[in-house]
C-alpha positions in Angstrom: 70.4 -143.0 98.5 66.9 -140.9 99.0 68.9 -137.8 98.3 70.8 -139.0 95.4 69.3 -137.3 91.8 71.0 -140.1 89.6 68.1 -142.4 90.5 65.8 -139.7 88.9 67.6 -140.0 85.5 69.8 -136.9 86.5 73.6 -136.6 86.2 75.2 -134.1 89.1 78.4 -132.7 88.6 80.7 -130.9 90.8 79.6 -131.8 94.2 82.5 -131.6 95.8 86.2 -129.3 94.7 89.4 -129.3 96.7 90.9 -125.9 97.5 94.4 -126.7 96.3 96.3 -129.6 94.3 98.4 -129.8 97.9 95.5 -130.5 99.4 93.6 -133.5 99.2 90.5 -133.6 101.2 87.5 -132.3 99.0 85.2 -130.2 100.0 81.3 -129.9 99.6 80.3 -127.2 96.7 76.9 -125.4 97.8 73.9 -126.8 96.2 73.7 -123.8 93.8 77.2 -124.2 92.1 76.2 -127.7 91.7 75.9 -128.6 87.8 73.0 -130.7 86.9 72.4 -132.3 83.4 68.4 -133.5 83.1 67.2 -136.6 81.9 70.7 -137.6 80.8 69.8 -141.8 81.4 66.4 -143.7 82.4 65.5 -142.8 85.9 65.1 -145.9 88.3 62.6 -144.1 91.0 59.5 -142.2 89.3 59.4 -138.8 89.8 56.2 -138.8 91.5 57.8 -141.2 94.3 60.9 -139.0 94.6 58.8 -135.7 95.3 57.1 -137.7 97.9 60.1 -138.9 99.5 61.6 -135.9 99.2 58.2 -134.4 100.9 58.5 -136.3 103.6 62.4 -136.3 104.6 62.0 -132.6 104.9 59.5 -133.2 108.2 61.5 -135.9 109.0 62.1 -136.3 112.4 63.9 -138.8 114.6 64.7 -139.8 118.2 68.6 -139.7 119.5 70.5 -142.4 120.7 69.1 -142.4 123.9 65.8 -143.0 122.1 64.4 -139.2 123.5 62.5 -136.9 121.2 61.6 -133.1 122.5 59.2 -131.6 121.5 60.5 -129.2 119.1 63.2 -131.6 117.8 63.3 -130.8 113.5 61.2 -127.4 114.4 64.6 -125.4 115.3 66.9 -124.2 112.6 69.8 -122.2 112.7 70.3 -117.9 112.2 72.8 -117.9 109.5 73.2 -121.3 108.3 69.6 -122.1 107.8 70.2 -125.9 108.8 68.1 -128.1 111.3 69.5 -127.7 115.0 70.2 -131.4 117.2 68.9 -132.1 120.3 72.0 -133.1 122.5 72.0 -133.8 125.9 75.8 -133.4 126.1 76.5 -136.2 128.3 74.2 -135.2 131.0 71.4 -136.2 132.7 70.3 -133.3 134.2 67.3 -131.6 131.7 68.5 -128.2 132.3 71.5 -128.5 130.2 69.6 -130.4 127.5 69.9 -128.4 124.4 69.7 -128.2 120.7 72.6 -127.4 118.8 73.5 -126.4 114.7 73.6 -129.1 112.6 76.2 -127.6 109.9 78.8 -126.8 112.9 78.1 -130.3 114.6 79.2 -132.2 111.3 82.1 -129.4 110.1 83.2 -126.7 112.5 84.7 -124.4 109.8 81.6 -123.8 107.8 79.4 -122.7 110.6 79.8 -121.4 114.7 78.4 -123.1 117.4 75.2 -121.6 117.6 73.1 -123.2 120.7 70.3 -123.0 122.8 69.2 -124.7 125.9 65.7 -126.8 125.6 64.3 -125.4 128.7 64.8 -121.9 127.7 63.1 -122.5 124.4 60.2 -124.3 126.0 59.6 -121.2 127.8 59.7 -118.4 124.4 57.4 -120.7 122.8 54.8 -121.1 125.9 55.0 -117.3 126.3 54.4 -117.2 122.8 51.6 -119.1 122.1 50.0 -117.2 125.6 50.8 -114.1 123.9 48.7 -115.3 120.7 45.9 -117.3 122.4 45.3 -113.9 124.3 45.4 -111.6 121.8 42.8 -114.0 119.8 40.4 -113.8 122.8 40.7 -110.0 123.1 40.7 -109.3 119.4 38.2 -112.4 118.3 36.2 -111.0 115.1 39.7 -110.2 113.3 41.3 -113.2 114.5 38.7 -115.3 112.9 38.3 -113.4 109.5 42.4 -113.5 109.3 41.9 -117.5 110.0 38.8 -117.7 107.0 41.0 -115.4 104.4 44.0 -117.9 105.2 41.7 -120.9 104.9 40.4 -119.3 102.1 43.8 -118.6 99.9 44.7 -122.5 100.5 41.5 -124.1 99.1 42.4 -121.6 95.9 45.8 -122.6 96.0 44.9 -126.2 96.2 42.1 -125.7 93.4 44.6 -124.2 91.3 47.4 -126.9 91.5 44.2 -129.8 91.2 43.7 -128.4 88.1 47.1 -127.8 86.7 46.7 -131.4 87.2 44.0 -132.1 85.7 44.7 -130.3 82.3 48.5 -132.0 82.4 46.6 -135.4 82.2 44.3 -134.5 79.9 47.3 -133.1 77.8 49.0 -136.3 78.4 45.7 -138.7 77.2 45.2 -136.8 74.4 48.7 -137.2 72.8 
């Protein structure tokens, strides 16, 4: 339902095809082949509330059915697919074989391979990475604090610029 455009006043088209008239199990289209018609009917949800739902299911994150959340769990997406990897324990409870596997593969085996990666293993790139980072921000400290000001920097323009895109959309708005 939170991912459904009709509630926005949308009508989506073409979702789904099936590869051959012998065939009758459908298949899911890619987003981009999808055809979408704008503002066809009155939206039920504002589109203010559905950007902020949208917002926040992207960062979503959730425990599994054993109620465990790593660390990392919605931080880890596949190579080629581009999709969110599961944590799965795979029936054990021995943490060394804990790991986190592709989402697209998990739900449909033909449109992706099983691309996985044990937890403990990942645990240990990330801590050698941020060691690798923290150190080279001690040796290197002058740079590593004008690269953090010019970042901090572009992000207060870029929200200055969007707060007044804003501003000028509702004073387009009051003045109609």
């Amino acid at each position: 339902m939170l991912e459904r455009e009709e509630y926005i006043g949308n009508t989506v088209n073409c979702q789904r095809y099936r590869p051959s008239f012998k065939n009758k199990k459908a298949k899911l289209n890619p987003p981009e082949k999808w055809l979408r018609f704008e503002n066809t009917h009155e939206p039920i949800v504002g589109l203010e509330t559905w950007d902020i739902v949208q917002k926040v299911r992207q960062g979503k994150r959730r425990p599994n059915k054993m109620g465990e959340m790593d660390i990392l769990s919605g931080l880890v997406y596949c190579k080629d697919c581009g999709t969110r990897h599961y944590f799965c324990r795979c029936g054990s409870w021995n943490e060394e074989q804990y790991n986190y596997t592709c989402g697209t593969y998990h739900a449909n085996n033909d449109e992706c391979t099983p691309h996985t990666i044990k937890v403990k293993a990942l645990h240990e790139i990330v801590l050698a990475e941020i060691r690798r980072v923290s150190a080279e921000a001690k040796e290197r400290r002058e740079f590593f604090l004008q690269r953090a000001m010019d970042k901090h920097s572009s992000q207060l323009k870029k929200n200055l610029s969007a707060k007044s895109r804003e501003l000028e959309k509702a004073e387009n708005t009051l003045s109609i």
